[in-house]
Every structure is written in structure tokens, then in C-alpha cells.
C-alpha positions as CSV (number, residue, x, y, z in Angstrom):
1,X,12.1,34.4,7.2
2,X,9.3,34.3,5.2
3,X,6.2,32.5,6.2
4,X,6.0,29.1,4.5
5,X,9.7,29.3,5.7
6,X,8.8,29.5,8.9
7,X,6.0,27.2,9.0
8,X,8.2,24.1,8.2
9,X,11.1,25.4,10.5
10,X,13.5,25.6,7.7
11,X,16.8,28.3,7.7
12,X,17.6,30.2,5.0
13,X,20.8,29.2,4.3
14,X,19.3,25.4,3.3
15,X,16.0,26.6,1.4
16,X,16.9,23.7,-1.4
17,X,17.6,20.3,0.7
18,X,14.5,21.8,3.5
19,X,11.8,22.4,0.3
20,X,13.0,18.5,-0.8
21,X,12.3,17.3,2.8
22,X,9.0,19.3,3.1
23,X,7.9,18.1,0.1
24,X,8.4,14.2,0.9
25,X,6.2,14.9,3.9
26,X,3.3,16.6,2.1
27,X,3.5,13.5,-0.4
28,X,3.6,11.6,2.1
29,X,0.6,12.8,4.0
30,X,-0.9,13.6,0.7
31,X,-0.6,10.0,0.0
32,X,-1.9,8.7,3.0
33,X,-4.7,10.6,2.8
34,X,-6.1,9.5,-0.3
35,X,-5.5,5.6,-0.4
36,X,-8.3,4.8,1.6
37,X,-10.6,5.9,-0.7
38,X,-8.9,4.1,-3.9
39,X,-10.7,0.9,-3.2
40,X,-7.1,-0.8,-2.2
41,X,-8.8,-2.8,0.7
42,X,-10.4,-5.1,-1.9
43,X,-7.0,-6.5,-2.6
44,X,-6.7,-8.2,0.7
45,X,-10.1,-9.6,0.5
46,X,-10.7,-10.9,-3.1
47,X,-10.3,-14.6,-3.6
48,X,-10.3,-15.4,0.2
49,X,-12.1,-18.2,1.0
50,X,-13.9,-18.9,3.9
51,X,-14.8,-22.7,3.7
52,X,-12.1,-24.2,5.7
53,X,-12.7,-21.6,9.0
54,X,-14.1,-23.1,12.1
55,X,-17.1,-22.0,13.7
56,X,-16.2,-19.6,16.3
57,X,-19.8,-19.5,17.6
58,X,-22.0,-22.8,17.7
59,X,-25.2,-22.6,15.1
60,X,-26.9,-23.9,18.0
61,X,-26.4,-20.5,19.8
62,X,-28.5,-18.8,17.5
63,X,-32.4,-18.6,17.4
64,X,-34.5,-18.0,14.0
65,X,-37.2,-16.4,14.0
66,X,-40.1,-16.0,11.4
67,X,-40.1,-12.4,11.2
68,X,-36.9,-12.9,9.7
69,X,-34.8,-12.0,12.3
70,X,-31.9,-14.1,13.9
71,X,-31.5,-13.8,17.9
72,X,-27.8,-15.1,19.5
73,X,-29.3,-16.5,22.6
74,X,-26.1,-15.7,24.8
75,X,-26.1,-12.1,24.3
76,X,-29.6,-11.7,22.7
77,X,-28.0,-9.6,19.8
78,X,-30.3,-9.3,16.6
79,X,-29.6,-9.8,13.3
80,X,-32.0,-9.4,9.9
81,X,-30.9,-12.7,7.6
82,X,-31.1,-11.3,4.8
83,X,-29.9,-7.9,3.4
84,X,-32.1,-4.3,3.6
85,X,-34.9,-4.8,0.9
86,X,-34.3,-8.2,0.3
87,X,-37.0,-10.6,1.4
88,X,-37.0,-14.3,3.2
89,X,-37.8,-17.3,1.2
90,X,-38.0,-20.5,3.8
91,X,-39.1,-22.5,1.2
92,X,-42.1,-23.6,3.0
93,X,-39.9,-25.2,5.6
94,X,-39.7,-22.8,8.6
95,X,-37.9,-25.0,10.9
96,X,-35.5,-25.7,8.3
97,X,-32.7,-22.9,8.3
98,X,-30.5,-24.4,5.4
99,X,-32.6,-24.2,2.3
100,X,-33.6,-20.4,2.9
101,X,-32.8,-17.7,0.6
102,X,-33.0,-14.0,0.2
């Protein structure tokens, strides 16, 4: 039995129908493989909208700060508002959350 023979348990007198059977299982894994990396997850994501979700944690459960920062005051987890390199713009309103921008 030769070794590639052996490695996928297959007899000789069936060399045919076992290649055909290996070979659905290396595409297979072959295929599996590779599709996380082909950018497929941004099909279940595009064109969702978010608007018409409830809140699952109350605004009012958050503090902001003016360093920039945003504190969950139940578990006093930390959170940067805007994203790495971007900058805070309260619009001279520091007390006022919903006319900031990064």
C-alpha cells in the first residue's frame, strides 16, 4: 500500500471511487479554509440598519468624560469615543454629548 494510500485508509482494489472521496474532503477543507479570508462576512452586514434596535443599556449608564473617554458606571469599563487618531470635537458644549464629532 503505498503511502498516500495509506494515509487516507483507502484499499487497493477501490483506488478510483477512494481518490474521488479524498478529494471531496480536501476541497472541502481546502474550501473552508480560505472563505474567511474572502471578505464574505460583509454580506451579512451591509445594508443592516440599526435605527429601529432598542437600547440594551440605558445612556444614562454611561459617564463622559473630557479626556475623551466614556466610563459605563456599572462595570466601570472604558471606552475612547472616537476612533485611534481621530480627535474630539464637543463643539464647545462639554455637557452636551449629542452634537460631538470625531
Amino acid at each position: 500500500m503505498s503511502r498516500m494510500n495509506h494515509l487516507f485508509n483507502i484499499e487497493s482494489s477501490q483506488p478510483a471511487q477512494s481518490w474521488r472521496t479524498a478529494s471531496k474532503y480536501l476541497a472541502g477543507i481546502l474550501f473552508a479554509t480560505i472563505l474567511p479570508f474572502t471578505g464574505a462576512e460583509a454580506v451579512c452586514t451591509a445594508g443592516y440598519s440599526v435605527a429601529n434596535l432598542p437600547e440594551s443599556t440605558p445612556s444614562n449608564d454611561f459617564v463622559s468624560n473630557t479626556d475623551g473617554t466614556v466610563i459605563h458606571s456599572n462595570t466601570s469599563l472604558m471606552w475612547d469615543r472616537c476612533a485611534l487618531g481621530m480627535v474630539l470635537n464637543d463643539n464647545n458644549t462639554p455637557g452636551d454629548y449629542t452634537d460631538d464629532t470625531c
